[in-house]
N, C-alpha and C positions, 0 to 999 in steps of 0.2 A: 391533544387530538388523537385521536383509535389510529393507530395506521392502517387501512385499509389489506383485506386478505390479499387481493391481487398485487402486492407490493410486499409481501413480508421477505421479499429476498432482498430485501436492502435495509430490515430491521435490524442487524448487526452493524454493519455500515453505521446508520444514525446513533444507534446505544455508543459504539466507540466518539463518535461526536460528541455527544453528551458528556462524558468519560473525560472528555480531553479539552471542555467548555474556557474553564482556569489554567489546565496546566498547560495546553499547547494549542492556543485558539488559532493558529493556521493549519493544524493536522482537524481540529475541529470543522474550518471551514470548507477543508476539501475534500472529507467522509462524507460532508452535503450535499457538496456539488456530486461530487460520484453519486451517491444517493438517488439524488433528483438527473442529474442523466442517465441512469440507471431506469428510473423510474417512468421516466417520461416513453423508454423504449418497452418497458413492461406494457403497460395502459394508462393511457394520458385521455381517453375518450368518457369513461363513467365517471358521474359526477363523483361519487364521493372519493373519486383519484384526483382529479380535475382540482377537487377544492384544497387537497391535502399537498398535492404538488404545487400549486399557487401559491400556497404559505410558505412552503418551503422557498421558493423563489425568492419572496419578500424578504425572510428571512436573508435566506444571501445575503440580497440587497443590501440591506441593511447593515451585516456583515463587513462585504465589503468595503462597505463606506468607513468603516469604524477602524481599518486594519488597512483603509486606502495609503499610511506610510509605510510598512512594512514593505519590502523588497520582496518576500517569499508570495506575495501576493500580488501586487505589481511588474514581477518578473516571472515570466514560465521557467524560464532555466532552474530561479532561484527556487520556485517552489518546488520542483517536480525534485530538485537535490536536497531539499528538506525533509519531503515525505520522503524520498526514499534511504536518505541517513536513518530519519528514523524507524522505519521500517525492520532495516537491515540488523540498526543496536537492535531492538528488541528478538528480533531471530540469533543473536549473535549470546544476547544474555540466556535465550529458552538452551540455545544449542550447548552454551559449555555445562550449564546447568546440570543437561541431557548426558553428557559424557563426562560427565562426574559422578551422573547416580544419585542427583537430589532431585526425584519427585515431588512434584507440590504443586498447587491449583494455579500459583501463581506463574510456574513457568509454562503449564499447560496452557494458560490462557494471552501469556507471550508470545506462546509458539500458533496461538490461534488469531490475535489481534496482526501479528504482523505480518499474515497472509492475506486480513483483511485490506490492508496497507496497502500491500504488495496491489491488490483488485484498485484499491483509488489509484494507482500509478497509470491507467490506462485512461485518466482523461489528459495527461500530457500527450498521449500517442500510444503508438502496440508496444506490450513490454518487450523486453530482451528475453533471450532465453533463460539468460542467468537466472533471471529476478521468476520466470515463470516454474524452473527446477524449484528458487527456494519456495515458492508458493502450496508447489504440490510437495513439499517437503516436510513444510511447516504445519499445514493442514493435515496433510496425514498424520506424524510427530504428534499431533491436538488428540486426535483421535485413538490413537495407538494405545500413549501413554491413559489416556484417560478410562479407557476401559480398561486395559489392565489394574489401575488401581480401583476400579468398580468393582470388578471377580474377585478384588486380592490375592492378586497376581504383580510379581514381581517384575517391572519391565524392561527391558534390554536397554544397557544403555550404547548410546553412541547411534549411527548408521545399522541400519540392518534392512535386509529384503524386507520389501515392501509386501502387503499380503491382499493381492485385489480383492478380496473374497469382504476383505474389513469393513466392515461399517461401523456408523457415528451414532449416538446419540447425544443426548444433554449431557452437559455434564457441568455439577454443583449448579450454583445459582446461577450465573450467568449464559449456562447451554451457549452452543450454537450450533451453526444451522450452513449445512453445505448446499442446501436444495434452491436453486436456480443461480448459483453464483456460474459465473463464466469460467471456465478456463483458459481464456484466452482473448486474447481479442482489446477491441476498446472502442466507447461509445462514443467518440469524442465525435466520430464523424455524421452519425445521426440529424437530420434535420428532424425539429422537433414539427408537431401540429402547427396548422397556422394558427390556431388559435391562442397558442401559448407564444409564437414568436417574438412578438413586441415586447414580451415581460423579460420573454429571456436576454434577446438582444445586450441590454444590461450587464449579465454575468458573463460573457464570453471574454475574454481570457481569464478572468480572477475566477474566484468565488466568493461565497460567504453566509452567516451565521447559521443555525442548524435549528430545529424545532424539538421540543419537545412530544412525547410519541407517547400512546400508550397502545401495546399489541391489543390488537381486535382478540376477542372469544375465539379460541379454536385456530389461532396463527402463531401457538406458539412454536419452539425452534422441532426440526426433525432432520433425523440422520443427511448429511451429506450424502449422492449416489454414489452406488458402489462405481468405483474407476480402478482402470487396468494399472497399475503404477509400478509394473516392469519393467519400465525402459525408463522409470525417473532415476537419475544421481546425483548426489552432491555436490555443487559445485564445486572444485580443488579451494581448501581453505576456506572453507566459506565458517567454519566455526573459528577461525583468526584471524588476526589484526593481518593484512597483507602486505606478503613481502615487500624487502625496497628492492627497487629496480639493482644492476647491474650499474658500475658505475655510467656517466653520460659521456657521451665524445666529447673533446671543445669545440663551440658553436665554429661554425664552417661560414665564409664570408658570399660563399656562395647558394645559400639556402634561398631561394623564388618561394613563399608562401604565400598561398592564394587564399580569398578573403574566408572561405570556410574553414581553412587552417586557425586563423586567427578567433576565428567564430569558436572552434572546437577547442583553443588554449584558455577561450576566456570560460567556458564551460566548466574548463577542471579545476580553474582558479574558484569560481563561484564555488563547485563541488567542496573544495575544499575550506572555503569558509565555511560554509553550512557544516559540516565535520565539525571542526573546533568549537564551533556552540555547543557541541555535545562531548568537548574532549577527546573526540574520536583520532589523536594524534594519529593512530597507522593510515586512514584514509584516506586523511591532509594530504600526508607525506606523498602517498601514493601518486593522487590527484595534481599535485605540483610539479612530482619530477614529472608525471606522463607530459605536462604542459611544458615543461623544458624542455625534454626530449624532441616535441612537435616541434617547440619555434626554433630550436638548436641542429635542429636533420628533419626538418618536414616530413618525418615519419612519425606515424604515432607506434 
């Protein structure tokens, strides 16, 4: 089914679904869901949106039901630490890539899907700031590098001043496209049409399966707008595995922890199994003492 012009800014969103149908059908199911809340706030009123977003709906549906034992979809926690484990690896594989000085389409397009990521993180709730630097980090990195090897042009590697003036276009096969992506923000809280309410009702907290797309005549990708990106920086270490903490005090018999403590320990534990499905040992690590540290001085 064409995706509709008035929706092509979630045509990246869906293709990475697609992309990731086999290899990671919960990163698939919830480039949909972004997709179709995304969607639904664009125009949910013309039919041929109306009919395209429906599908996608079912789709979930569908989805969901299929992936109803998985935890990362049964659990907000669990997923929103999924998507953004993965997220993070792929900005983590584009960045050391990038400070090595090995150009290639494949980490262009790492440093571009896992900003895509980073925009699905915004149907758990509004990103962090972290997650927002790496986004305008990684998109811009997408674009940087990619025109410089368009000119044959040699391109800087590591961190460098960001240059507002830059613009995007396609680039190899797979282009993408900056032009109506959010910077900010999240659709989570949008009440959709009434018209579509009873379908949705369904999908809220999960999501699920993704549609098949093909861009309408004339919707293919174009430059992201030009944005000011002097005041973005890199997050400290964001291209490494993260520090270990300082050693931890011994648990104190006096610690009062109250129920959002224990909410916020079991958070990092989750964080941190989502990690180790990816090997990501520094993260674990990370994620485990921070939850020591809480239940042991109710500090985080």
């Amino acid at each position: 089914m064409a995706l509709p012009p008035q929706l092509r800014a979630i045509q990246h969103h869906l293709r990475t679904a697609q992309e990731h149908e086999k290899r990671d059908p919960v990163v698939s199911y919830y480039c949909r869901l972004y997709a179709m809340q995304t969607g639904m706030k664009l125009d949910s009123k013309t039919p041929e949106c109306r009919k395209f977003l429906v599908k996608l709906m079912d789709q979930l549906e569908s989805m969901k039901k299929e992936l109803g034992d998985n935890d990362s979809i049964s659990q907000e926690v669990v997923g929103n630490a999924h998507i953004e484990n993965y997220a993070l690896k792929m900005f983590l594989y584009a960045d050391n890539e990038d400070r090595a000085g090995r150009f290639h389409k494949n980490m262009i397009k790492s440093f571009y899907s896992s900003s895509l990521l980073l925009d699905v993180l915004s149907v758990f709730g509004e990103l962090s700031e972290e997650n927002i630097q790496h986004r305008k980090y990684a998109r811009w990195k997408a674009t940087y590098i990619h025109n410089c090897l368009k000119n044959g042009e040699t391109p800087q590697a590591g961190p460098i001043g960001m240059d507002e003036d830059e613009e995007a276009d396609e680039y190899g096969a797979e282009g993408f496209s900056g032009q109506g992506f959010t910077q900010g923000g999240s659709f989570r809280g949008g009440a959709p049409s009434e018209s579509f309410r009873d379908q949705d009702q369904s999908l809220s907290p999960g999501p699920a399966p993704g549609i098949g797309f093909t861009p309408s005549p004339g919707s293919g990708p174009s430059g992201p707008p030009t944005t000011n990106f002097n005041n973005i920086h890199i997050p400290p270490g964001a291209h490494a595995p993260a520090n270990t903490p300082a050693e931890l005090p011994p648990p104190s018999g006096n610690v009062n922890l109250s129920q959002e403590d224990f909410t916020k320990a079991q958070k990092y534990c989750k964080y941190a199994g989502s990690a180790l499905q990816y090997e990501d040992v520094g993260t674990a690590i990370q994620n485990l003492q921070k939850a020591l540290k809480l239940l042991t001085t109710g500090k985080e």
